[in-house]
C-alpha positions as CSV (number, residue, x, y, z in Angstrom):
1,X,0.0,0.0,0.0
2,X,1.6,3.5,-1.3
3,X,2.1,6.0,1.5
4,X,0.2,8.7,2.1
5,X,0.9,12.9,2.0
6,X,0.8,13.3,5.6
7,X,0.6,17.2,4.5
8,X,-2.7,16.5,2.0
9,X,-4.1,13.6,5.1
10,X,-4.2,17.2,7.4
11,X,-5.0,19.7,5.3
12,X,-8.4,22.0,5.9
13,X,-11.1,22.8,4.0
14,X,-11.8,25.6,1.7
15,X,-13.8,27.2,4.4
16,X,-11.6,26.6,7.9
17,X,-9.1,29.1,8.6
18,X,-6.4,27.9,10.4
19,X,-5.9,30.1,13.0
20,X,-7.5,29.9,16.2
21,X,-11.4,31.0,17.1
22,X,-11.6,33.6,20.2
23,X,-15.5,33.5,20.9
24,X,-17.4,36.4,22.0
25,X,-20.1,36.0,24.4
26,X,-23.1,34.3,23.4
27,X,-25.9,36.1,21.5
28,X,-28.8,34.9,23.3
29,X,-29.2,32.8,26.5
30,X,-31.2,29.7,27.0
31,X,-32.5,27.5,29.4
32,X,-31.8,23.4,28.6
33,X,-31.8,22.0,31.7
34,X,-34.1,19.0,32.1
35,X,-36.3,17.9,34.8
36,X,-38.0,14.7,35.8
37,X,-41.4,14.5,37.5
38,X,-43.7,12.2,39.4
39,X,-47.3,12.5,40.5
40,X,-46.7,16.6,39.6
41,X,-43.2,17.0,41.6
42,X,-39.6,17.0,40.5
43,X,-38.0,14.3,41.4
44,X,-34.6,15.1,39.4
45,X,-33.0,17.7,37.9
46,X,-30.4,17.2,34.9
47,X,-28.0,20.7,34.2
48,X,-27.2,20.9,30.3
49,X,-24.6,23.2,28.9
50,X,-25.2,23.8,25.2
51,X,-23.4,26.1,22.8
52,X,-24.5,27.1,19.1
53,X,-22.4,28.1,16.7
54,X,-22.2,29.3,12.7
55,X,-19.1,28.6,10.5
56,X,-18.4,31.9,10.9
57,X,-17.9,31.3,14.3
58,X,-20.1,33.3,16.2
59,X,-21.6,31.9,18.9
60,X,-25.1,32.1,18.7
61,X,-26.2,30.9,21.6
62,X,-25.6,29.7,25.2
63,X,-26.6,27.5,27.7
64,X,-25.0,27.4,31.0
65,X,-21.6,27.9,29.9
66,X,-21.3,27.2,26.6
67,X,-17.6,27.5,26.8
68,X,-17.4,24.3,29.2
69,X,-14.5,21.8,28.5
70,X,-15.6,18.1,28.3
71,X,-14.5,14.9,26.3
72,X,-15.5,14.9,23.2
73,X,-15.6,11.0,22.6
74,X,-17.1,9.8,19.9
75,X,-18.6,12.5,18.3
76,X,-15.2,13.1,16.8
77,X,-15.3,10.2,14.8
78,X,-16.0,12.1,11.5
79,X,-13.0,14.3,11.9
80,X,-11.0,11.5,12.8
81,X,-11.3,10.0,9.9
82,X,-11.0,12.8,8.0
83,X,-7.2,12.6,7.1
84,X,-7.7,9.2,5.3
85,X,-10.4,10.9,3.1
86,X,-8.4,13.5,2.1
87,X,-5.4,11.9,1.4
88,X,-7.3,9.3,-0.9
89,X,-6.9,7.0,1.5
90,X,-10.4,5.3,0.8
91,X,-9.7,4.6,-2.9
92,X,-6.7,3.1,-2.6
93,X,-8.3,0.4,-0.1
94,X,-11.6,0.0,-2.5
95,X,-14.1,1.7,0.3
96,X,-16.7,3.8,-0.2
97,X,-19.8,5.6,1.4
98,X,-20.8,2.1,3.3
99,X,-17.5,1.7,5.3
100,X,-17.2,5.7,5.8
101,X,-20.5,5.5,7.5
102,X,-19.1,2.7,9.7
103,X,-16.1,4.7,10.4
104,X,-17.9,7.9,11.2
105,X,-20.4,5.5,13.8
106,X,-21.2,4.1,17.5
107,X,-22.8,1.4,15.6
108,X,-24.8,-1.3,17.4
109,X,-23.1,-4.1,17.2
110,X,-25.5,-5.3,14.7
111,X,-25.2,-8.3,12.0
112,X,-24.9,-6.1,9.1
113,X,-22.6,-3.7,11.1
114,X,-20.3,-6.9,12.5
115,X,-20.1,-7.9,9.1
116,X,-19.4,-4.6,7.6
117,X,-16.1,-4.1,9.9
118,X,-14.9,-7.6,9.2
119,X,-14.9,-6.8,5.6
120,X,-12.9,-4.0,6.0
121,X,-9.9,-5.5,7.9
122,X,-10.5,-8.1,5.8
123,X,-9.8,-6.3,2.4
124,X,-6.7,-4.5,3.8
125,X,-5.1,-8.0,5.3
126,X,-6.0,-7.4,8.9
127,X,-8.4,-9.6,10.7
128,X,-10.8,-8.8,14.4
129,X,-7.5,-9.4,16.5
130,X,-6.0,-6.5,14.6
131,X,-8.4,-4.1,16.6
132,X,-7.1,-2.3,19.8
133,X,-10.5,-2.2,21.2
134,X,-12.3,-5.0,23.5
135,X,-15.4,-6.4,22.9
136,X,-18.8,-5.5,24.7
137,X,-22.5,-6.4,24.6
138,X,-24.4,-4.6,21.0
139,X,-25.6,-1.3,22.0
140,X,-28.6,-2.4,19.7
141,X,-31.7,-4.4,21.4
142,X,-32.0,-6.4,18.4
143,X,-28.1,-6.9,18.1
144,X,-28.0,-8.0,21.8
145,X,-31.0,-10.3,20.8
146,X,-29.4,-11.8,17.9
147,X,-26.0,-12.8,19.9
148,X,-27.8,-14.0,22.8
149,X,-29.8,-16.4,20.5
150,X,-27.1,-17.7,18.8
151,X,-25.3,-18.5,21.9
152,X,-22.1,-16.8,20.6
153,X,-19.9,-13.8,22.6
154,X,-19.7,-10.4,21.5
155,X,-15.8,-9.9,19.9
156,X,-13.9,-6.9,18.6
157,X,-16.4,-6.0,15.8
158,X,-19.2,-6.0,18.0
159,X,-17.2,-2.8,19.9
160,X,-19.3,0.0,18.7
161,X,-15.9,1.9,17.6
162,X,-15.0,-1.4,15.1
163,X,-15.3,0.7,12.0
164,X,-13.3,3.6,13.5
165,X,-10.7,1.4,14.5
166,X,-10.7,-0.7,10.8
167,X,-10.2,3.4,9.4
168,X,-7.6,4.1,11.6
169,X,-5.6,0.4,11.1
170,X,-5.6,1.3,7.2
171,X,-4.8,5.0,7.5
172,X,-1.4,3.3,9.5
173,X,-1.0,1.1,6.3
174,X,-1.5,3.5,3.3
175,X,0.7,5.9,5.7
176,X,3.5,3.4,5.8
177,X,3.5,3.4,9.5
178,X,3.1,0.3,11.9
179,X,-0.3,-0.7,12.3
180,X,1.3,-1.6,16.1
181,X,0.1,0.9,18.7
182,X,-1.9,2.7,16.1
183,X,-4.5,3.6,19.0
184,X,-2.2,5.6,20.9
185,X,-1.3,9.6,21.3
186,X,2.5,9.0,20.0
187,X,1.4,7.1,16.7
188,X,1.7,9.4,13.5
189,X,-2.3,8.1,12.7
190,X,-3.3,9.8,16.0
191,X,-1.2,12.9,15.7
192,X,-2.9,13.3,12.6
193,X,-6.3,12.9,13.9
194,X,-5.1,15.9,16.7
195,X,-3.5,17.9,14.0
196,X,-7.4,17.7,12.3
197,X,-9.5,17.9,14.9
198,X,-7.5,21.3,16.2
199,X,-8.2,22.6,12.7
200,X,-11.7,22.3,12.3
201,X,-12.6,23.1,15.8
202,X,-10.6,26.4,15.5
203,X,-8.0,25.5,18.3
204,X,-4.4,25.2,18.8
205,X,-3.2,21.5,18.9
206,X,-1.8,22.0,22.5
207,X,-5.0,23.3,23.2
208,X,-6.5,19.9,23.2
209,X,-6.4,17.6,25.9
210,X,-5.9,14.4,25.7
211,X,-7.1,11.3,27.5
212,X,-7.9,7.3,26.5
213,X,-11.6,7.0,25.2
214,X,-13.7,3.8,26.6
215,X,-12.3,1.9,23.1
216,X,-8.8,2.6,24.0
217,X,-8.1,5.2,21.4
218,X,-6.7,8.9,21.9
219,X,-9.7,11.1,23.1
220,X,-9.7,14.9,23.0
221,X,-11.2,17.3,25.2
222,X,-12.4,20.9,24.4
223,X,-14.3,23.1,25.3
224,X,-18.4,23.1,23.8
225,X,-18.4,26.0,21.5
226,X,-14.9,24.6,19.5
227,X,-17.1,21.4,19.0
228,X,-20.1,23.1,17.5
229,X,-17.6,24.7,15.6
230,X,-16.3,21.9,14.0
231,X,-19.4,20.8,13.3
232,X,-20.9,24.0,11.8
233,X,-17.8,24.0,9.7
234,X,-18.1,20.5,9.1
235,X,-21.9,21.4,7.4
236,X,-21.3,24.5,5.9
237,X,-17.7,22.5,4.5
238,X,-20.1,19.7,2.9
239,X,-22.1,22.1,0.7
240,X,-19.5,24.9,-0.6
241,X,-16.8,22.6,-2.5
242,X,-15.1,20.5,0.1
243,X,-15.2,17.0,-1.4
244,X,-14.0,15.0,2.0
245,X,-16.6,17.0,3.9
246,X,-19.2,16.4,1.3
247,X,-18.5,13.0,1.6
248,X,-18.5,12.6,4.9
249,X,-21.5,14.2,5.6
250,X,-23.2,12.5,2.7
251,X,-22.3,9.1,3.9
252,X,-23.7,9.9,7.7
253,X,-27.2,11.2,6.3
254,X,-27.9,8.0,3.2
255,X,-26.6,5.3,5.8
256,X,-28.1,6.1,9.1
257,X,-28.3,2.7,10.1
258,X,-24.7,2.3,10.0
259,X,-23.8,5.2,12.5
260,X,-26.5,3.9,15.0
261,X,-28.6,1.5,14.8
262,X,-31.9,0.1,15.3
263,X,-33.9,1.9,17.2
264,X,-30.9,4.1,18.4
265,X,-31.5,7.9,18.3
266,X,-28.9,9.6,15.7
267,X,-30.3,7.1,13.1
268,X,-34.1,7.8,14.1
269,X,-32.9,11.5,14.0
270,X,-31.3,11.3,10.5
271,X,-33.5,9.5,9.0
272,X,-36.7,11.9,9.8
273,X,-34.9,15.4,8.9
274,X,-33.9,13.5,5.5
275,X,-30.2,13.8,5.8
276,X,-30.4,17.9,6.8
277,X,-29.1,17.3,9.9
278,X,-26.2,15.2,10.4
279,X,-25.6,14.2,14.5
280,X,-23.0,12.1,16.3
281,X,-23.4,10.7,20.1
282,X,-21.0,10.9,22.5
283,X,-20.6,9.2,25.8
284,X,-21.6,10.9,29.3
285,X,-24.4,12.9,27.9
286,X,-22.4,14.7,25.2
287,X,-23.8,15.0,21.3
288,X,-22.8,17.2,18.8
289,X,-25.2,17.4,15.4
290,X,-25.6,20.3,12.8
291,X,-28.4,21.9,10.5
292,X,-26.4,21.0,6.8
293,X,-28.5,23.6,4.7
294,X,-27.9,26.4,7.3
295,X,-24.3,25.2,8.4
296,X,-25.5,26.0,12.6
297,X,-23.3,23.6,14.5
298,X,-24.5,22.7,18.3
299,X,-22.4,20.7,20.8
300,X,-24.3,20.3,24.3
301,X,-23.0,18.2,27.5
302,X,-25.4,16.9,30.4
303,X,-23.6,17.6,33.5
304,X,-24.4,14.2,35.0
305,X,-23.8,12.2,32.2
306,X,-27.7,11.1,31.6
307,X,-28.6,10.2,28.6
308,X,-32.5,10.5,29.4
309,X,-32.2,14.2,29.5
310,X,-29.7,13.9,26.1
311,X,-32.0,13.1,23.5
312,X,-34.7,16.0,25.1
313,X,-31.9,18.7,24.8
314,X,-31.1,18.2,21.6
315,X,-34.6,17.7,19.9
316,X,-35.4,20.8,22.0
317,X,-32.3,22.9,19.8
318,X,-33.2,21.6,16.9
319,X,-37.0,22.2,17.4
320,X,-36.1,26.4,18.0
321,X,-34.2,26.3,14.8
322,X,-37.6,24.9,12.9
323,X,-35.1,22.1,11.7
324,X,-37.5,18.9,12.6
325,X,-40.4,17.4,10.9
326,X,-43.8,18.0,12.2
327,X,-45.4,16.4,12.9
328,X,-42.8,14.3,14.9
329,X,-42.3,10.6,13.9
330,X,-43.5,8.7,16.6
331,X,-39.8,7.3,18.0
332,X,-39.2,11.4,18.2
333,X,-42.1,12.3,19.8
334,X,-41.3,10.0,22.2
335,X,-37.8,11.4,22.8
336,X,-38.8,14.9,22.8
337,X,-41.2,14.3,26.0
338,X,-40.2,11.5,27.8
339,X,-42.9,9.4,30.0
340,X,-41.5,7.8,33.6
341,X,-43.4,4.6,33.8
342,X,-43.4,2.4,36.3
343,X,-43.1,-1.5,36.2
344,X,-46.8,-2.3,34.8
345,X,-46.0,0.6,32.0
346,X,-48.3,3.1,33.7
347,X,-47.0,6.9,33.2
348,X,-46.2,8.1,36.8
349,X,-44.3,11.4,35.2
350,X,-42.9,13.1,32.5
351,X,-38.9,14.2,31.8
352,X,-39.0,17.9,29.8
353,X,-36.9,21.0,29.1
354,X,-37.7,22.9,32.0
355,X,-38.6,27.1,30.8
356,X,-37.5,27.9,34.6
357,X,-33.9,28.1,35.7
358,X,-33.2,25.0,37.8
359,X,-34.7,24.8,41.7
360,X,-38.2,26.4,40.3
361,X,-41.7,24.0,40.5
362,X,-41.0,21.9,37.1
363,X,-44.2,21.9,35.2
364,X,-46.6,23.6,37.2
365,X,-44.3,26.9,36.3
366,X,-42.3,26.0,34.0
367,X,-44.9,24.8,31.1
């Protein structure tokens, strides 16, 4: 495999400047935080920081402090694999838009996503061994189900992060480099990844931190706004000439079943905007998504790392912006207002954006 232009596998977009984004405080102010009832009283309170951002990099709009620093995690997936796009990595290996989607995805450990992964180690000579990250349980209900009945364990490609890992094991091969210790912060693959990441989130490389994600690969952490950045620029990237973007982005929005799942949110998302808003989960209450027509990037964190007030957030951003369907598929609607049942499937309470700064009466004042 010929080696890569480690100069071409870094370079930006048409529309990202290189230098590094001071933001001004936000435009407007607004209240995300998420509360959980029963029998009419709040029982819990979730705090969400949010920050909205254009490619030009103004910051629209806060919540909390929209200038927070958390892990990123996998939201950075499509940036990550960004260098191997660029540097016409992908053709050289025979992948296209199917195996992108994989590598941009926390997949659910699905058949057809299992498969998928071990088709790409397999065509670059590397098998499920290959991959630095461990195995887990399908983050899918009907990929858990599948397993279970066929009595097997879950292995390597079952990890949610397979396809990122298969990108990253061939970016190391078209690069030249040892596919050994691809995962970690001193391999050239991962300085890349840094080198990108910085660029499109409009931040100095230093100004990253770095830390081990749950799959064992370099994780970054930054602060909110940089992330909605990245993916404003990301969007905006995707319809004004960038061909890596473009494809990116395309591959994200025609294969949402590859980045999620059944049943899992970012596909349900995906599919019912029709591709106009292309979203990536993180772990620990952290997803980044953006409006593609518009080019608005958003990046929000739940402060305790609960992914029932997640989904609520960020259906509640994306409803202000007039960027979902109504009405509401029924998987969405569902999202938006969440019910608390109890064991007999009786609604008890409701979880919902709270229009009161946390400590007020939920819903008696607050809807």
């Amino acid at each position: 495999m010929s080696h890569g232009d480690p100069r071409g596998a870094s370079a930006p977009g048409p529309s990202v400047s290189l230098a590094p984004v001071a933001f001004r405080p936000p435009l407007r102010e607004r209240t995300l935080d998420v509360v959980v009832t029963r029998g009419g009283t709040v029982e819990s309170r979730h705090r969400v920081h949010a920050a909205v951002v254009d490619a030009a990099g103004t910051l629209l709009e806060g919540a909390r402090d929209p200038l927070t620093t958390t892990w990123w995690r996998s939201c950075a997936k499509p940036f990550q694999v960004m260098p191997l796009v660029r540097a016409g990595g992908f053709e050289q290996v025979g992948w296209g838009v199917t195996e992108l989607a994989l590598a941009c995805a926390s997949h659910g450990g699905e058949p057809e996503h299992v498969a998928l992964a071990g088709s790409m180690l397999a065509s670059i000579g590397l098998a499920a061994g290959d991959l630095a990250c461990g195995p887990h349980e399908p983050l899918a209900a009907r990929g858990a189900r599948i397993l279970r009945e066929s009595g097997d364990r879950p292995t390597r490609l079952h990890n949610n992060c397979s396809g990122k890992h298969a990108a990253m094991l061939a970016h190391a091969l078209f690069r030249g480099d040892p596919t050994a210790g691809y995962e970690q912060e001193g391999h050239a693959v991962q300085q890349v990844a840094r080198e990108t990441v910085a660029t499109w989130a409009g931040i100095a490389p230093d100004g990253l931190g770095l830390g081990v994600d749950g799959c064992g690969v370099t994780v970054f952490s930054l602060p909110l706004a940089h992330m909605a950045l990245a993916y404003a620029r990301l969007a905006h990237a995707s319809t004004h000439g960038d061909e890596p973007a473009r494809r990116i982005v395309q591959a994200m929005t025609s294969h949402p079943f590859l980045v999620g799942g059944s049943e899992r949110f970012d596909t349900q998302l995906m599919e019912a905007t029709g591709g106009n808003v292309v979203c990536k989960i993180g772990a620990e209450g952290v997803h980044t998504f953006a409006i593609v027509d518009r080019g608005i990037g958003f990046a929000l964190k739940v402060e305790d790392g609960s992914a029932r007030a997640q989904f609520v957030a960020v259906l509640a951003l994306l409803a202000a912006y007039d960027a979902l369907p109504s009405p509401l598929p029924d998987a969405l609607r569902e999202a938006a207002v969440r019910a608390v049942r109890n064991t007999r499937g009786e609604q008890v309470g409701d979880v919902f954006i709270s229009a009161e700064p946390l400590g007020a009466y939920g819903r008696a004042s607050g809807r």
